[in-house]
Residue, then its C-alpha position, 0 to 999 in steps of 0.5 A: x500500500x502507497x504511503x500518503x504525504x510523503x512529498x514536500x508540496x512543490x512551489x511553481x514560481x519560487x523566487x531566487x535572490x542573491x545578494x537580496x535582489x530576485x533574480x529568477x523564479x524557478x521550481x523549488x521544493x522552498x518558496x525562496x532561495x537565497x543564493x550566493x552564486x549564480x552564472x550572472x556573477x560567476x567569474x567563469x560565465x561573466x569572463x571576469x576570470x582572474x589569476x591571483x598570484x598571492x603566495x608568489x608561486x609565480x616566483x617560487x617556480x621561475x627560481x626552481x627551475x632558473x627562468x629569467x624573465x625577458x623583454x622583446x625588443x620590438 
C-alpha cells in the first residue's frame, strides 16, 4: 500500500535572490532561495576570470627551475 504525504508540496514560481535582489523564479521544493552564486556573477560565465598570484608561486617556480624573465625588443 502507497504511503500518503510523503512529498514536500512543490512551489511553481519560487523566487531566487542573491545578494537580496530576485533574480529568477524557478521550481523549488522552498518558496525562496537565497543564493550566493549564480552564472550572472560567476567569474567563469561573466569572463571576469582572474589569476591571483598571492603566495608568489609565480616566483617560487621561475627560481626552481632558473627562468629569467625577458623583454622583446620590438
Amino acid at each position: 500500500m502507497a504511503k500518503k504525504n510523503i512529498h514536500p508540496a512543490w512551489y511553481k514560481e519560487s523566487k531566487v535572490y542573491c545578494d537580496g535582489k530576485h533574480i529568477m523564479t524557478v521550481g523549488s521544493t522552498k518558496p525562496e532561495l537565497h543564493v550566493d552564486i549564480w552564472s550572472g556573477n560567476h567569474p567563469f560565465f561573466t569572463g571576469s576570470q582572474k589569476i591571483i598570484d598571492t603566495e608568489g608561486r609565480v616566483e617560487r617556480f621561475m627560481r626552481k627551475y632558473k627562468i629569467q624573465e625577458y623583454t622583446t625588443d620590438e
